[in-house]
MIFIBA-931066 format. One line per field, with one value per residue (C-alpha): x, y, z; residue in three letters. Coordinates in nm, 2 decimals. Layout:
# residues N
xx <- [X|...] $
yy <- [Y|...] $
zz <- [Z|...] $
bator <- [ALA|...] $
END
This chain:
# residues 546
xx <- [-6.73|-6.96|-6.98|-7.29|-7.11|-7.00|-6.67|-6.71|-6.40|-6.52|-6.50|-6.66|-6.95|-7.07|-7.32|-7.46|-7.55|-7.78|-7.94|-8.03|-8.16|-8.35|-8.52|-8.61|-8.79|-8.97|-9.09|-9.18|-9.39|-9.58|-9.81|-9.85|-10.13|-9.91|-9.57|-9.40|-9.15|-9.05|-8.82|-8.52|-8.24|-7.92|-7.69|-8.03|-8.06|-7.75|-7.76|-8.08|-7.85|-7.66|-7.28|-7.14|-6.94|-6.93|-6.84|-6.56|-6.46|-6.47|-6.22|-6.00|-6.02|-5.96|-5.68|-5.51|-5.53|-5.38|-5.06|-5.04|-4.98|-4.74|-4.52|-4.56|-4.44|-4.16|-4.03|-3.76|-3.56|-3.50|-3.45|-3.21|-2.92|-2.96|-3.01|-2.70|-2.47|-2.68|-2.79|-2.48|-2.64|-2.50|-2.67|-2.80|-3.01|-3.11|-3.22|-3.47|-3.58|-3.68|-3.89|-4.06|-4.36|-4.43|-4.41|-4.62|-4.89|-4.84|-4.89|-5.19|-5.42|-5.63|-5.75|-5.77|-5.99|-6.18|-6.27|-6.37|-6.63|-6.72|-6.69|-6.73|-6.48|-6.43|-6.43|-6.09|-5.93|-5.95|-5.81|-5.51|-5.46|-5.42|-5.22|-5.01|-4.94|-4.84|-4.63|-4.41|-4.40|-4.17|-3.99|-3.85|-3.71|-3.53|-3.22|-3.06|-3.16|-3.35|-3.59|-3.64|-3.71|-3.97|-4.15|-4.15|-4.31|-4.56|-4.62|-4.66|-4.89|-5.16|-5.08|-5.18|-5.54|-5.61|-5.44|-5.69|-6.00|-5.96|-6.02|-6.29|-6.45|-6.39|-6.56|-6.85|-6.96|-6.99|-7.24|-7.20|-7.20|-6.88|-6.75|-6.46|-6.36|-6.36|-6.12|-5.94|-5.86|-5.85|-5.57|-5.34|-5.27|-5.07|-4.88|-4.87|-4.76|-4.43|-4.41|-4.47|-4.25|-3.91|-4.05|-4.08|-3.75|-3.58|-3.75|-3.62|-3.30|-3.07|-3.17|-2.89|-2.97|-2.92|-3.08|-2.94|-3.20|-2.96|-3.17|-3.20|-2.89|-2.97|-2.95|-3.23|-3.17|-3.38|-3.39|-3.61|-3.86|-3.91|-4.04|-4.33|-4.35|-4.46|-4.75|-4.91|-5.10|-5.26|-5.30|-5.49|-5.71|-5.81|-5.94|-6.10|-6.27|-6.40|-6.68|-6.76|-6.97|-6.98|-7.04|-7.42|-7.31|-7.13|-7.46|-7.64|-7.53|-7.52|-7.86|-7.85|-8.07|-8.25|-7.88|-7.79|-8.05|-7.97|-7.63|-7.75|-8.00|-7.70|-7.52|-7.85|-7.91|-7.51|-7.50|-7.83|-7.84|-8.19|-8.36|-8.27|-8.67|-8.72|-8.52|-8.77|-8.66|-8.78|-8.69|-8.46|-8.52|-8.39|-8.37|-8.35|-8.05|-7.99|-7.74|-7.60|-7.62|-7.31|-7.31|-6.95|-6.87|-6.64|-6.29|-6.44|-6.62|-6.36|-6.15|-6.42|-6.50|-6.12|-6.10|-6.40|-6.25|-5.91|-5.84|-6.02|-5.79|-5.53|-5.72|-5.79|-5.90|-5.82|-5.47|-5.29|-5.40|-5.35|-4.99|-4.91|-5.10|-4.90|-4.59|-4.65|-4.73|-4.47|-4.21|-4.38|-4.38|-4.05|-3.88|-4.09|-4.08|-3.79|-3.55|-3.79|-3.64|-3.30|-3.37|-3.24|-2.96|-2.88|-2.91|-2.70|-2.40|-2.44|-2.49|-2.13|-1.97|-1.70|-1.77|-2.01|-1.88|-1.96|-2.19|-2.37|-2.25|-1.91|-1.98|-2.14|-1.90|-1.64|-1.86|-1.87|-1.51|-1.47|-1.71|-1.58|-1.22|-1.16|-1.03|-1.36|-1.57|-1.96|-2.10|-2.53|-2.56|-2.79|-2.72|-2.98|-3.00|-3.11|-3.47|-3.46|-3.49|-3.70|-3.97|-3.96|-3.94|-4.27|-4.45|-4.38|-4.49|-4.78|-4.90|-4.86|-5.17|-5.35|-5.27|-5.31|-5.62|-5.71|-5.57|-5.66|-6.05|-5.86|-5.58|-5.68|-5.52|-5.31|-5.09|-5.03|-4.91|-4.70|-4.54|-4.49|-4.32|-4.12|-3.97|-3.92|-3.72|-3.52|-3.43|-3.37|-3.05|-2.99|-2.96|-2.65|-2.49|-2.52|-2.19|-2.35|-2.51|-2.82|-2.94|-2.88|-3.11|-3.36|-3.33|-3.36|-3.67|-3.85|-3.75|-3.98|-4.27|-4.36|-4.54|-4.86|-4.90|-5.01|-5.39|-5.42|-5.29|-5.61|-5.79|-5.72|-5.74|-6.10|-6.15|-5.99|-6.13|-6.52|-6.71|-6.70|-6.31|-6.25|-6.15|-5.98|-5.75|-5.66|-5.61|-5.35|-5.16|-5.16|-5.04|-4.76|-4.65|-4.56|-4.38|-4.21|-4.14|-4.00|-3.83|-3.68|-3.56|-3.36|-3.19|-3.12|-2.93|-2.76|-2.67|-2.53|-2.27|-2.18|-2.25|-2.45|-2.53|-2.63|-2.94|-3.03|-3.00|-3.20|-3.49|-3.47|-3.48|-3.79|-4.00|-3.97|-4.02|-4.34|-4.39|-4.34|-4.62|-4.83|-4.85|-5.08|-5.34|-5.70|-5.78|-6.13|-6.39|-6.70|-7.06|-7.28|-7.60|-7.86|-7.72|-7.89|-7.68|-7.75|-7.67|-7.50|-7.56|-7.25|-7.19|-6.87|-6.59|-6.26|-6.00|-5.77|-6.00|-5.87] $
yy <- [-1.20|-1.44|-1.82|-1.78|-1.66|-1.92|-1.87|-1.98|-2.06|-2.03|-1.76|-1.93|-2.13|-2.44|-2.37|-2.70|-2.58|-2.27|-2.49|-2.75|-2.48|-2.28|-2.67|-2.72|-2.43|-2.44|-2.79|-2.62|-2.38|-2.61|-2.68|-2.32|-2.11|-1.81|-1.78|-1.46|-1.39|-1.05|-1.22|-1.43|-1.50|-1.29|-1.55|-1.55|-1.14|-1.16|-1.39|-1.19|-0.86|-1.01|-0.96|-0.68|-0.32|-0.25|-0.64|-0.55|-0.21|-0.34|-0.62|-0.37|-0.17|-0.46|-0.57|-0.27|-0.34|-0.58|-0.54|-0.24|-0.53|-0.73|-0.44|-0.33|-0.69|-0.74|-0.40|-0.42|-0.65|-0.40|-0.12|-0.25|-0.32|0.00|0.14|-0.11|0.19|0.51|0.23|0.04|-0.25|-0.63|-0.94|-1.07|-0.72|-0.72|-1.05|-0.98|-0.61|-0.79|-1.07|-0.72|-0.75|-1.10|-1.06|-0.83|-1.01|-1.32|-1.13|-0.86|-1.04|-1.21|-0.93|-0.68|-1.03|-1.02|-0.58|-0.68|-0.95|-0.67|-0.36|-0.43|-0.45|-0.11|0.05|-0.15|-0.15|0.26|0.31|0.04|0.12|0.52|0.46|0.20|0.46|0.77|0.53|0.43|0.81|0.85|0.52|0.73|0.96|0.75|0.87|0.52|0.14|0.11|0.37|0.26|-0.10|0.02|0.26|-0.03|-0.28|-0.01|0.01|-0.38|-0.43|-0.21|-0.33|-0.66|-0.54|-0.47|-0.83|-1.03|-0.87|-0.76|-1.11|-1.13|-0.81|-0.86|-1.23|-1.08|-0.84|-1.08|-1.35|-1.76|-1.79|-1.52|-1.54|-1.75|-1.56|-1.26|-1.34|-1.56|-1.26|-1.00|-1.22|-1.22|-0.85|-1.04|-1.19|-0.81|-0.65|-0.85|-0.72|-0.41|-0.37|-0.42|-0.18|0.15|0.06|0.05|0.40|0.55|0.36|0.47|0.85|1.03|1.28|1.37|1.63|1.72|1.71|1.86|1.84|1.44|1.40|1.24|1.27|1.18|0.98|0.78|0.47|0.72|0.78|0.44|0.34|0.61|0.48|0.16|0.27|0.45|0.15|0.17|0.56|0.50|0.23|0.45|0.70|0.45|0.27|0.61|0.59|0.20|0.10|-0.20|-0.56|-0.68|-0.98|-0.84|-0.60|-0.90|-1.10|-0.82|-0.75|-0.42|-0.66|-0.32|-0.17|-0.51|-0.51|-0.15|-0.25|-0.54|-0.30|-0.05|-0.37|-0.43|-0.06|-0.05|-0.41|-0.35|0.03|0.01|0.24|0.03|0.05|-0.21|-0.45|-0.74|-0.86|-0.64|-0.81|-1.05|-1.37|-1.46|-1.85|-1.87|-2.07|-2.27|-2.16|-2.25|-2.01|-1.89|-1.71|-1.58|-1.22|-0.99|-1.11|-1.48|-1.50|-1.46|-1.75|-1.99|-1.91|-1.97|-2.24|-2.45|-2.43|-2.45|-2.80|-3.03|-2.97|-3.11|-3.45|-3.75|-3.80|-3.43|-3.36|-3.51|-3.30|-3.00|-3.10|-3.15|-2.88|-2.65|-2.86|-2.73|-2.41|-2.32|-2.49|-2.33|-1.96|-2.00|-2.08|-1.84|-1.51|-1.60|-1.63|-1.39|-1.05|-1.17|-1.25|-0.85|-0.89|-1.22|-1.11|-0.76|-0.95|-1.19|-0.91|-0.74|-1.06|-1.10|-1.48|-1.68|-2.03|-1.96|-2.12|-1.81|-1.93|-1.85|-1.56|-1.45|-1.57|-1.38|-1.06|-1.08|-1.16|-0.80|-0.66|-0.76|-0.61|-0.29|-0.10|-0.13|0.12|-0.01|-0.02|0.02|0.05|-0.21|-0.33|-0.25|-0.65|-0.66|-0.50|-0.69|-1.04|-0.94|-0.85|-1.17|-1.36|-1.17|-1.23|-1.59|-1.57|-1.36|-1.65|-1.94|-1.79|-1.80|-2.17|-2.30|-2.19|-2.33|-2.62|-2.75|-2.88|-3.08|-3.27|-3.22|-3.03|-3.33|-3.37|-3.03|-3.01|-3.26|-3.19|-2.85|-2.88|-3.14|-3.00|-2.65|-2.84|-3.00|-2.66|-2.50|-2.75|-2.73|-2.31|-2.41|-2.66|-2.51|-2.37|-2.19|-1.83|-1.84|-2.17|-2.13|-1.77|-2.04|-2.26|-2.04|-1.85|-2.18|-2.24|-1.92|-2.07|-2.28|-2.01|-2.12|-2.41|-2.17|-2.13|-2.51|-2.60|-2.34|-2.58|-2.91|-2.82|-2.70|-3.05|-3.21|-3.03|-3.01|-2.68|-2.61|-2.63|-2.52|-2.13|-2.23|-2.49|-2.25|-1.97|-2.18|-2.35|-1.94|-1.82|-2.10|-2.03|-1.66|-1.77|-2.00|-1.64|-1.47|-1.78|-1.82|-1.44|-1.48|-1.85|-1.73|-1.42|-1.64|-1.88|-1.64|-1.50|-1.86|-2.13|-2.02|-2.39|-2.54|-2.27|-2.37|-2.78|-2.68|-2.50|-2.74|-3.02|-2.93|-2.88|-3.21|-3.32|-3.17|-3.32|-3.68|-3.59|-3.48|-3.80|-3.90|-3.66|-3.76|-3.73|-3.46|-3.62|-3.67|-3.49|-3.80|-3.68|-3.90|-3.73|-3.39|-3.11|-2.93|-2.49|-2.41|-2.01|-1.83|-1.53|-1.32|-1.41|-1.27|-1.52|-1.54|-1.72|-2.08] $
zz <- [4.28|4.43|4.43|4.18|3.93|3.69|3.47|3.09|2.96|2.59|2.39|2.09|2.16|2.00|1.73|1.72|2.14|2.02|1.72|2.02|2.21|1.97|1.88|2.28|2.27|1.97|2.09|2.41|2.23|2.03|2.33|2.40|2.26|2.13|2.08|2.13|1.86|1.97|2.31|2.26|2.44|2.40|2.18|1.96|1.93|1.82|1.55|1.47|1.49|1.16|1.05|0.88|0.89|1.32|1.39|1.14|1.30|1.64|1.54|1.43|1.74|1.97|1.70|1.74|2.16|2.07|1.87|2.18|2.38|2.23|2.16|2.50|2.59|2.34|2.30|2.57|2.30|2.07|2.34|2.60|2.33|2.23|2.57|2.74|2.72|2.89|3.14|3.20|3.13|3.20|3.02|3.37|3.40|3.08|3.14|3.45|3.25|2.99|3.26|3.41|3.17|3.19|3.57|3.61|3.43|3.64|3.93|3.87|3.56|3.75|3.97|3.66|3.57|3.84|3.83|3.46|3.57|3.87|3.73|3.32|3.03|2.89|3.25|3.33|2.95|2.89|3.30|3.25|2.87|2.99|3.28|3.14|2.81|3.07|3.25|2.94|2.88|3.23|3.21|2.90|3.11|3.34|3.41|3.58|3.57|3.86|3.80|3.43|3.59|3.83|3.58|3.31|3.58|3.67|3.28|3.22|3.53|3.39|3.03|3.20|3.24|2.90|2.87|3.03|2.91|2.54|2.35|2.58|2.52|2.17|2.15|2.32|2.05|1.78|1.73|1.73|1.32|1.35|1.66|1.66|1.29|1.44|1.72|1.49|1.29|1.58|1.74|1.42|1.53|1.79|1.50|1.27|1.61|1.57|1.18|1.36|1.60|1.44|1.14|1.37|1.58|1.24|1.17|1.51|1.67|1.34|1.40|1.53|1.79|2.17|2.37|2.72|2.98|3.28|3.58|3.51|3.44|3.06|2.69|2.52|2.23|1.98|2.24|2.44|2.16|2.09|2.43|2.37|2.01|2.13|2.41|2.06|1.99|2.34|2.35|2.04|2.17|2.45|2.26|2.00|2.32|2.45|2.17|2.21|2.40|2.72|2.66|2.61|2.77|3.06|3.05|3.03|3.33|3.57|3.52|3.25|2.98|2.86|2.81|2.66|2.43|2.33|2.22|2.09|1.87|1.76|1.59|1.45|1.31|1.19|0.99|0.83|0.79|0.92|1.17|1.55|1.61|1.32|1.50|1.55|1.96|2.25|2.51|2.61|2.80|3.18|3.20|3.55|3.74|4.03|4.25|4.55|4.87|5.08|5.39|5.26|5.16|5.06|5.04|5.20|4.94|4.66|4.86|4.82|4.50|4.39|4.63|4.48|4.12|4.17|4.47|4.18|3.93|4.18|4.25|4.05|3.75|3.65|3.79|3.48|3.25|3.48|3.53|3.13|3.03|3.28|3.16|2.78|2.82|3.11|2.81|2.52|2.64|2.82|2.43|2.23|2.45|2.63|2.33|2.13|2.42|2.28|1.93|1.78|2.00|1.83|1.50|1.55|1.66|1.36|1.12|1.27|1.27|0.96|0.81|0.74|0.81|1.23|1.43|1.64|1.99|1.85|1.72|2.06|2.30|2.05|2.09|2.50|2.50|2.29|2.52|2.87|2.79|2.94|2.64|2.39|2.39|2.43|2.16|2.08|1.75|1.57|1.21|0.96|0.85|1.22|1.16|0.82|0.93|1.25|0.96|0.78|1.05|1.22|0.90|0.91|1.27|1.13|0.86|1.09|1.31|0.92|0.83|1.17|1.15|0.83|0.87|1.22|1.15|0.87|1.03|1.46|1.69|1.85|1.57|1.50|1.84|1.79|1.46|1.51|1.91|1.77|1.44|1.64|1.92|1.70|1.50|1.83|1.88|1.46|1.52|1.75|1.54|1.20|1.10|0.78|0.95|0.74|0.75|1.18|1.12|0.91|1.23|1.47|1.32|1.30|1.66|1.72|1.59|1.84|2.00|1.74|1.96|2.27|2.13|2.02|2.37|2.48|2.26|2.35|2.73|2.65|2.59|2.88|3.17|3.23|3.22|3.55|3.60|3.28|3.33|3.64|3.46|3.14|3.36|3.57|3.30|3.10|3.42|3.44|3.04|3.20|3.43|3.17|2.98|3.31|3.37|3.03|2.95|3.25|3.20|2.83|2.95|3.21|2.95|2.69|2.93|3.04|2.80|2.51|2.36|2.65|2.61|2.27|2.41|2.71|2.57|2.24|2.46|2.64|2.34|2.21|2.58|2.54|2.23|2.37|2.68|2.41|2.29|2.55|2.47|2.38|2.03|1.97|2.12|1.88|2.02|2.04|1.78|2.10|2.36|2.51|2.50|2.83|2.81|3.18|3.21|3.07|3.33|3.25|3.07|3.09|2.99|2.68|2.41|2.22] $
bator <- [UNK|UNK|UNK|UNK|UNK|UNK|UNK|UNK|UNK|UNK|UNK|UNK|UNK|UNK|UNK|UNK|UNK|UNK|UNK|UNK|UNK|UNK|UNK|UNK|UNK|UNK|UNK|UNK|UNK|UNK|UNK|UNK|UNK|UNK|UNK|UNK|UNK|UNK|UNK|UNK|UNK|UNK|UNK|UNK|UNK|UNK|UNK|UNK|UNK|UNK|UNK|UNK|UNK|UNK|UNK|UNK|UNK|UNK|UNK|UNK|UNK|UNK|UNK|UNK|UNK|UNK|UNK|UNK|UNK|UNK|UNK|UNK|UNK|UNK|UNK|UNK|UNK|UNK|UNK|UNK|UNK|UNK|UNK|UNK|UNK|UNK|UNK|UNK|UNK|UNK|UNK|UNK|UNK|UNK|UNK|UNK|UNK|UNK|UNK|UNK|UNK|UNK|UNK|UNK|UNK|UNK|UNK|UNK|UNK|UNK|UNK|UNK|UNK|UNK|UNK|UNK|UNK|UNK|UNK|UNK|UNK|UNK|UNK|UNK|UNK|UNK|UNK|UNK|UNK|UNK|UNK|UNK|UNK|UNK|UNK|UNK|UNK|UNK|UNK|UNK|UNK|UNK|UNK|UNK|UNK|UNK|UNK|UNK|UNK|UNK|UNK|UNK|UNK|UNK|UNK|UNK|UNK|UNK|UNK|UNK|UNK|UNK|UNK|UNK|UNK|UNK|UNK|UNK|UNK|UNK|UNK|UNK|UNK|UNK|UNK|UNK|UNK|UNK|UNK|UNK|UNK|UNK|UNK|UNK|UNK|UNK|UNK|UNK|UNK|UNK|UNK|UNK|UNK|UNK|UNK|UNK|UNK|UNK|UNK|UNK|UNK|UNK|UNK|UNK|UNK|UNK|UNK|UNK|UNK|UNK|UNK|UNK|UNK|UNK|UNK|UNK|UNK|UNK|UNK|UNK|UNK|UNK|UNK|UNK|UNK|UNK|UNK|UNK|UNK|UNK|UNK|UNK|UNK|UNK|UNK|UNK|UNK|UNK|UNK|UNK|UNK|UNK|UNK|UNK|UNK|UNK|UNK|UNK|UNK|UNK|UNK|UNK|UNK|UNK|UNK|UNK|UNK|UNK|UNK|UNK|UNK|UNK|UNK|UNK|UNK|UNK|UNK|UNK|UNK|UNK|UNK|UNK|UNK|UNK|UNK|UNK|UNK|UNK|UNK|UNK|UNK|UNK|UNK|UNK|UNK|UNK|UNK|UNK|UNK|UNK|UNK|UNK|UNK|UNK|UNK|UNK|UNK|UNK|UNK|UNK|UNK|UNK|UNK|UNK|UNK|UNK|UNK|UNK|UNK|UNK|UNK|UNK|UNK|UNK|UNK|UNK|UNK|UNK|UNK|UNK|UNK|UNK|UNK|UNK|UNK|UNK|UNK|UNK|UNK|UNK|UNK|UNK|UNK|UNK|UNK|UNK|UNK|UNK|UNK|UNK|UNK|UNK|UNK|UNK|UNK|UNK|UNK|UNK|UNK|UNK|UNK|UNK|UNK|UNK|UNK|UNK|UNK|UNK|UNK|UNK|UNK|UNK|UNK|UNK|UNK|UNK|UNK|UNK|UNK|UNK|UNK|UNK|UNK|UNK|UNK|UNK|UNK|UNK|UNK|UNK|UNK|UNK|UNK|UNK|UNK|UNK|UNK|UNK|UNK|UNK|UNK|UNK|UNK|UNK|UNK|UNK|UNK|UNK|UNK|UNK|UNK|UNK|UNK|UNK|UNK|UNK|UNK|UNK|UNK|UNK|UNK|UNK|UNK|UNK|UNK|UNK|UNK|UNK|UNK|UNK|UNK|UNK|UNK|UNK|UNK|UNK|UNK|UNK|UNK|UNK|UNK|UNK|UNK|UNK|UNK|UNK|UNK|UNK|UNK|UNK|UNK|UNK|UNK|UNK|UNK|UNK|UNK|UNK|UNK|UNK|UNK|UNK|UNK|UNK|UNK|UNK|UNK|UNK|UNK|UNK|UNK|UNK|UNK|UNK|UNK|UNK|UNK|UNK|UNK|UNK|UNK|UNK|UNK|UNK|UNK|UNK|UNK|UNK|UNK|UNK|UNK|UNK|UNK|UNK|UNK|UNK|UNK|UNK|UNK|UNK|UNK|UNK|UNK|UNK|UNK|UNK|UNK|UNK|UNK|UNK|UNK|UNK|UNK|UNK|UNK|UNK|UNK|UNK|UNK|UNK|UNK|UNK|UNK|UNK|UNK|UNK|UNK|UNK|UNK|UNK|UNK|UNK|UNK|UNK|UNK|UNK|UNK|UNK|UNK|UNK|UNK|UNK|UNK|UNK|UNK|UNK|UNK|UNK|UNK|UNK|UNK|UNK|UNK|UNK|UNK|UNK] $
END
């Protein structure tokens, strides 16, 4: 990666860019004496290559990427209470297992990032998405706690690479009209892999069987299958990816433009059911760019490449914005997936408790008590109302991706941001107080939405930070929600075992913290119709989208 290379935060370009594009150069080509229809730019062969059936089917292929990931990352919170006996588990290790995939995201998605700008999209997603499946396989097998944590790390840190480039490699395959549609839709597979995911561990954790496997030392029981159930979604992808084909843009900016063009052609041919010949570009255009020279290479060049985009966030007049939008995120991710690994957990010891008139910190501090005496037997079975209100609640999760997104060109991103991180905090400290045990589930599902304010943070900061430090900035304050998760998985476990309420306080507290810093966010700024919208080349782009 060289310092040439420019990172383009956005997924989803302005339309209202392309329109005062294609008018510069039609003005241009007034003075000319013939203008050559059949070359175009790349954004403009798209358009050209229409909408229809493979933008659809590639969706649905990235979608179910996906909904591999999110169960990849959230599956350890139904396995580990069913697992806590065969592993001999305590809350604190369930605690960091359940930080393992959200660590090794923080620490390896920016170099899977960086192979996918150097090496291409589809290369990196079918290596990690393979590897990453065959390593869930053996973590399966693990016969003791230590080896299960190292084989799930080595699972989630190529899960991670499929992480960083799929919204990316799905964005790029669909034109500016559709773009942001598409990975609108392709990202509620996020939300249907949390539907998803409690379904098939309701299907598998009640099954009652145990097979010795005497040179490990183990008896493999349903817990087992369901950590192979969940890489599915990724051994699927891989195969579904084998008969795609690499980004035109990525193709595009490394210099393939015939090979982009061919793609670009095959969209064509599919959408209109027309021979790829009739497709009226046949060439594309190379605007030349200025860019600035460096003696650097190789690893030197990397440094100064990070270096330049990353001091500047740090220094006036940006470093405000970097530090609330780190603030946010770190607070927003730490609530959502932190108390998300412990959510079934929650609900089993609810659904085993005798009365309703119990606020859940009782019930659980009642439960551990039962637990930590010598003469119970453990106990891993999961109540059936358990899977039951993971589903409702993961649709609700589901539908607030869908009204977000219809709602957010109405009312503004701001005061969604707001209302939502405010009314969740304040249900987060309601979930502790409420005596009745369905109205604290009520609170504490609405406590999990939050999480629908992590793409309209991606918005806003879009806004805040120029082009130029734009990838930089989301790519620090994403990397900071992680380490909110990783963070917030552990504190919770620490916090049931010691003081369960001060948890829901905590965590409630901090959101409508956040709420009260987000009250010194800009509202949208408004594209002034005079002023000249300059196009800065868009080279590869491999961050999560808005």
């Amino acid at each position: 990666m060289t310092e040439k290379e420019n990172y383009e935060y956005n997924v989803v370009p302005d339309r209202e860019v392309l329109e005062s594009c294609i008018t510069l150069n039609s003005t241009m080509d007034k003075g000319s004496e013939k203008i050559d229809k059949t070359v175009a730019s790349l954004d403009e062969a798209m358009l050209l290559s229409g909408f229809g059936i493979y933008n659809v089917l590639h969706m649905l292929m990235s979608g179910v990427i996906l909904m591999g990931m999110i169960m990849q990352s959230l599956a350890l919170g139904y396995i580990l209470p069913a697992a806590q006996c065969d592993l001999d588990l305590t809350l604190q290790q369930r605690g960091w297992l359940s930080a393992i995939p959200f660590l090794a995201i923080i620490l390896t998605s920016y170099i899977w990032g960086w192979l996918a700008d150097t090496q291409g999209r589809r290369p990196v997603m079918l290596f990690t998405m393979l590897i990453s499946a065959v390593f869930s396989a053996f973590a399966s097998f693990a016969p003791e706690v230590i080896s299960f944590g190292v084989l799930i790390f080595l699972s989630a840190v190529f899960m991670s690479g499929s992480s960083a480039v799929v919204y990316t490699y799905l964005g790029e395959f669909n034109n500016l009209r559709h773009r942001d549609k598409m990975v609108a839709f392709g990202s509620s597979f996020v939300g249907i892999g949390t539907v998803v995911l409690p379904c098939i561990s309701w299907l598998i954790l009640p099954l009652e069987f145990a097979y010795p496997i005497p040179f490990l030392g183990i008896e493999y029981r349903p817990w087992r299958l369901l950590v192979v159930a969940c890489a599915i979604p990724f051994a699927l992808g891989t195969v579904l990816l084998m008969f795609a084909p690499e980004s035109p843009k990525f193709l595009f900016a490394t210099g393939h433009h015939n090979e982009a063009l061919d793609i670009v052609k095959k969209i064509y041919a599919r959408n209109s059911r027309q021979p790829a010949d009739n497709f009226e570009i046949k060439s594309l255009l190379v605007e030349s760019q200025t860019t600035k020279v460096t003696t650097s290479s190789g690893v030197a060049a990397v440094w100064e490449s990070m270096k330049e985009q990353t001091i500047p966030l740090f220094k006036s007049p940006l470093l405000p914005w970097t530090a609330l939008t780190c603030f946010v995120q770190f607070g927003i991710f730490a609530t959502t997936n932190g108390f998300y690994v412990w959510f079934p957990s929650i609900l089993n010891s609810l659904a085993q408790s005798d009365g309703d008139a119990t606020r859940i910190c009782d019930v659980l501090d009642a439960n551990r008590g039962l637990t930590n005496n010598g003469t119970v037997i453990c106990d891993d079975t999961i109540h059936t109302s358990t899977f039951e209100r993971s589903i409702y609640i993961g649709l609700v999760f589901s539908s607030m991706y869908i009204i977000v997104g219809f709602i957010v060109d109405y009312i503004g991103k701001k005061i969604i941001v707001l209302v939502i991180l405010s009314v969740t905090g304040c249900c987060g400290i309601g979930a502790h107080l409420a005596y009745n045990q369905q109205l604290a589930v009520v609170f504490f599902a609405i406590f999990q939405m939050c999480g629908a304010c992590i793409g309209l943070m991606n918005a806003v900061a879009v806004e805040l930070f120029p082009t130029k430090y734009r990838a930089m900035a989301i790519c620090l304050s994403m990397m900071m929600g992680r380490v909110g998760s990783m963070v917030g998985s552990n504190l919770i476990g620490l916090f049931l075992d010691i003081n369960c309420g001060a948890g829901f306080y905590m965590f409630g507290s901090i959101l409508i913290i956040n709420a009260l810093f987000c009250i010194t966010l800009p509202n949208k700024k408004q594209r002034s119709p005079e002023k000249k919208v300059i196009i800065e080349s868009t080279q590869n782009e491999t961050h999560e989208p808005v």
